[in-house]
N, C-alpha and C positions, 0 to 999 in steps of 0.2 A: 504494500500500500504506500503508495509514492508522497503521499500527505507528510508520512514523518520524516521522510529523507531529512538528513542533515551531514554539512561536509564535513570532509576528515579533518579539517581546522579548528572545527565545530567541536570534533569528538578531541582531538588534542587537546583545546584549553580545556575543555570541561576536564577530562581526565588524569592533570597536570599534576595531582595528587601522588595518584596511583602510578603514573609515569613514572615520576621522577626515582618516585621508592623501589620501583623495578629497573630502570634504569641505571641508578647509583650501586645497587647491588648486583645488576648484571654486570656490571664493567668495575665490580673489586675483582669479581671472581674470573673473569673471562680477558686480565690484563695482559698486555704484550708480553710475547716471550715464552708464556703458558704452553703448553703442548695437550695436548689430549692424553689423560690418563686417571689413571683410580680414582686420586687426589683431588684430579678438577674435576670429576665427575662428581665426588661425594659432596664436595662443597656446593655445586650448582646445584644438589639435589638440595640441602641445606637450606640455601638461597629460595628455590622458590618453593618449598613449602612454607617458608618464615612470610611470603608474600603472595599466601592464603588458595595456591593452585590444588592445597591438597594435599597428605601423605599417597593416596591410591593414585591422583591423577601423576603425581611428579614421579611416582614409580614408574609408570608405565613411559612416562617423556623421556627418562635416564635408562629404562632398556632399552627404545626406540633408536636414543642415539649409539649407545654401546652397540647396538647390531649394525647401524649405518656407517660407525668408524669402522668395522671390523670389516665392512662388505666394499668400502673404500668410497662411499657415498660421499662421505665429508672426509677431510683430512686435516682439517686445521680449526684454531679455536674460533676462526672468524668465520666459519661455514655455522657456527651454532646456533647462533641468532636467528638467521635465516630458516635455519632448520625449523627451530621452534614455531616460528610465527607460520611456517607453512600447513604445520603440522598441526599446531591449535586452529587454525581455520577449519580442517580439515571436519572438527569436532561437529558440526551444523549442517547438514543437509539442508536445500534453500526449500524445502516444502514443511519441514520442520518447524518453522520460524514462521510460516503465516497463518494470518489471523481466520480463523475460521469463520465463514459467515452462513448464516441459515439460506437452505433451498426455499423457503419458502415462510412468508413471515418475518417479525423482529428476529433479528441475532442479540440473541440475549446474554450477556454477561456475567456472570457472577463474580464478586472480587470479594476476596477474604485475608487475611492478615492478621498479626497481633497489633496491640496496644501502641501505639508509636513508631508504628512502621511506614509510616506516609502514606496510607492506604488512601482516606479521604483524597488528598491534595491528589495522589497518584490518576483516581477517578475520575476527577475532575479536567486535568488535560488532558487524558484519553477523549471525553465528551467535549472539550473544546475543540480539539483536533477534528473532531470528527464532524461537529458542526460544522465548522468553519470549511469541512469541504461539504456544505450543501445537505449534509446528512439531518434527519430528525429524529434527535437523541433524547429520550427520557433517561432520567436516575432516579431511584428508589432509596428513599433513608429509611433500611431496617434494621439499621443499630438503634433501636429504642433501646436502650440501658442506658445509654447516657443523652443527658439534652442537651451537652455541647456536640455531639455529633450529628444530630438531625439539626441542629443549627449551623455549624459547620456547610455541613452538606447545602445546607437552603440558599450562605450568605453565597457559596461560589454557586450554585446554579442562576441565580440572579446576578454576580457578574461577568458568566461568560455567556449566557441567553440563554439557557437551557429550560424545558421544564423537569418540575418534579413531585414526585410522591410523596407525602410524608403521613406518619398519625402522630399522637401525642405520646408525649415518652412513656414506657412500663407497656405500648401497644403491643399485641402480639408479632413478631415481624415477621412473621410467616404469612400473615393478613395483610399484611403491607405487602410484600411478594407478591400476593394473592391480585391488588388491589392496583398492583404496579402493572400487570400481565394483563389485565383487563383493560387500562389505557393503552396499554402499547400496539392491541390489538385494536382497537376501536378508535384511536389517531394516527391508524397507521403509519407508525415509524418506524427507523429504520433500525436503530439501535437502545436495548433496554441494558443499563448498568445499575448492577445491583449491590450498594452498600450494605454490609453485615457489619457484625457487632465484632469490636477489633479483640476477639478473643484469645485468650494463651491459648496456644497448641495442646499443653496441659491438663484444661477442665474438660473432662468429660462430656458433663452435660451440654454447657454451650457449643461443643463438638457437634451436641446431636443434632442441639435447634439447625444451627448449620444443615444438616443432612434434611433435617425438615424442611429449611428453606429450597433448599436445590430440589426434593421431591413434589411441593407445591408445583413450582416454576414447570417444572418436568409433565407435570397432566393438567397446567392451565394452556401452553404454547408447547405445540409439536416437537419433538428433536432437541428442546431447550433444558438445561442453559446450552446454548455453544460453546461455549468460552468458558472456562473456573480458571481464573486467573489469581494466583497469588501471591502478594504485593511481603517484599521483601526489603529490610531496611539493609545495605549494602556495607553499612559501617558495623554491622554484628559478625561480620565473617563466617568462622565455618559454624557458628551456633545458627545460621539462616539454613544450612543444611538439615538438620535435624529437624527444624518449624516446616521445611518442606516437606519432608518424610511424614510427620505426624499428619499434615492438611492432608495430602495424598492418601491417606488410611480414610478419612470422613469422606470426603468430596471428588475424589479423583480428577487433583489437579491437573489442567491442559497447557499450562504456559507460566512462566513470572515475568512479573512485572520487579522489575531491580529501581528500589526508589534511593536516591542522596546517594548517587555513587559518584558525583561530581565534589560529593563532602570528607572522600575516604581516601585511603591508601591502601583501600582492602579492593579493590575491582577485579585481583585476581580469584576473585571468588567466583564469576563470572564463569570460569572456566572447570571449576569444582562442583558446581551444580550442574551442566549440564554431562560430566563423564559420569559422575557417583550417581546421579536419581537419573537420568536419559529423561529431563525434563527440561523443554526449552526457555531458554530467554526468550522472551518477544518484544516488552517494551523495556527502555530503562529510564528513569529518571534524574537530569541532567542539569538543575537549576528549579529553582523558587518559584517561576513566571508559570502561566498556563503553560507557552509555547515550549516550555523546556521538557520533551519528551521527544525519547525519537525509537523506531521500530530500529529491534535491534541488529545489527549488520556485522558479522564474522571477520568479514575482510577490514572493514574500518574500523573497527572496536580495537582487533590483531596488531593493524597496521600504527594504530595512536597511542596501544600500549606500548609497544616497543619503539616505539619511535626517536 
């Protein structure tokens, strides 16, 4: 979806974080003069686990290259780099990464997350985005637990144009679900995004309401939700692995959304999520503004971290 294109300049400054801290540790370890052997191997592996790729994914990157030095692919410390970035692109098939959208009817959304993980804000410029190419986006505030979050939700659907659903806080939000799928159906539009209640991974029970929400949604509109997308805060590293694993047991996540990764040093997490759970990125979040979102892209992401 060419709406959230954005340039590799684009992804550089945002990522200047995470850059630099992959950067400055790629170039202690990969200094002139180095040769390829144990030593620089073990340290590199070192290196980018400490800059969140992962113990299992950096495993498999440092036997990768031990079989390419050995098979004479690479021969020098400077073939590494290159190695790598070819090789983590490699992680994303381009059908993997797009947004599912309904045959017929709203493509419905579902977003989940914990407590502080930009979930709100994150929903909010997916439906500005989407707007703004022309689309007619409704949002659903079914985080009735709290009344800064249906307030939340209300103040950005009023300023980026959107409409929305809400009931009064303590409402059941499965009736809000309920209540959201009957508009979407009846203003025929195109796109329905569903805020939930930013629960721990943890509680049980608000696990289930969860699962309630997504069953409602599932026998009001066909085929729905499209989407369970779950909204990840980018500066938790590898504890956003584990929140994905646990959502994935309730809801059977189809995408994340990577929020404040423009705020971290941790983006190599990026690349730990989608080798450990074979769940994709699709959107990340890149900045505070609506417009700061962009669908997520392999090759630019690849190319701005190492760069």
């Amino acid at each position: 979806m060419g709406i959230f294109s954005k340039t590799i300049g684009y992804f550089k400054d945002r990522l200047s974080k995470t850059r630099d801290k992959i950067g400055s540790s790629l170039s202690a370890v990969l200094s002139i003069g180095r040769n390829i052997d144990d030593d620089l191997l073990n340290d590199l592996e070192e290196t980018l686990i400490k800059d969140d790729i992962g113990v299992e994914t950096t495993a498999k990157l440092i036997s990768d290259l031990r079989n390419a030095y050995r098979d004479r692919k690479i021969s020098k410390v400077e073939d590494i780099v290159p190695f790598l970035k070819e090789h983590i692109k490699g992680y994303w098939p381009h059908q993997d990464r797009q947004v599912r959208l309904a045959a017929k009817g709203p493509t419905v959304i579902l977003v989940a997350g914990v407590n502080g993980s930009g979930k709100t804000t994150s929903i909010a410029k997916l439906a500005y985005i989407l707007s703004r190419d022309n689309k007619k986006v409704i949002v659903a505030a079914c985080d009735t637990f709290r009344a800064a979050a249906v307030e939340q939700l209300s103040i950005w659907a009023d300023r980026i144009g959107v409409q929305i659903v809400k009931h009064q806080m303590g409402s059941d939000p499965a009736a809000v679900a309920y209540d959201a799928c009957e508009a979407a159906t009846a203003r025929n539009v195109d796109f329905l995004i569903l805020d939930t209640a930013g629960r721990l991974h943890t509680q049980k029970d608000l696990m289930k309401q969860l699962t309630k929400i997504r069953d409602v949604v599932a026998r009001k509109i066909e085929g729905a939700p499209t989407e369970v997308l779950l909204v990840l805060d980018a500066t938790t590293g590898q504890n956003a692995i584990m929140q994905a694993k646990m959502f994935t047991e309730a809801i059977n996540i189809s995408g994340i959304f990577l929020a404040k990764l423009d705020g971290t040093a941790r983006g190599g997490i990026v690349i730990a999520i989608k080798d450990q759970l074979n769940i994709p990125v699709k959107f990340i979040g890149l900045g505070e503004k609506p417009e700061d979102i962009a669908e997520f892209d392999p090759d630019t992401f690849t190319e701005a971290l190492f760069a």
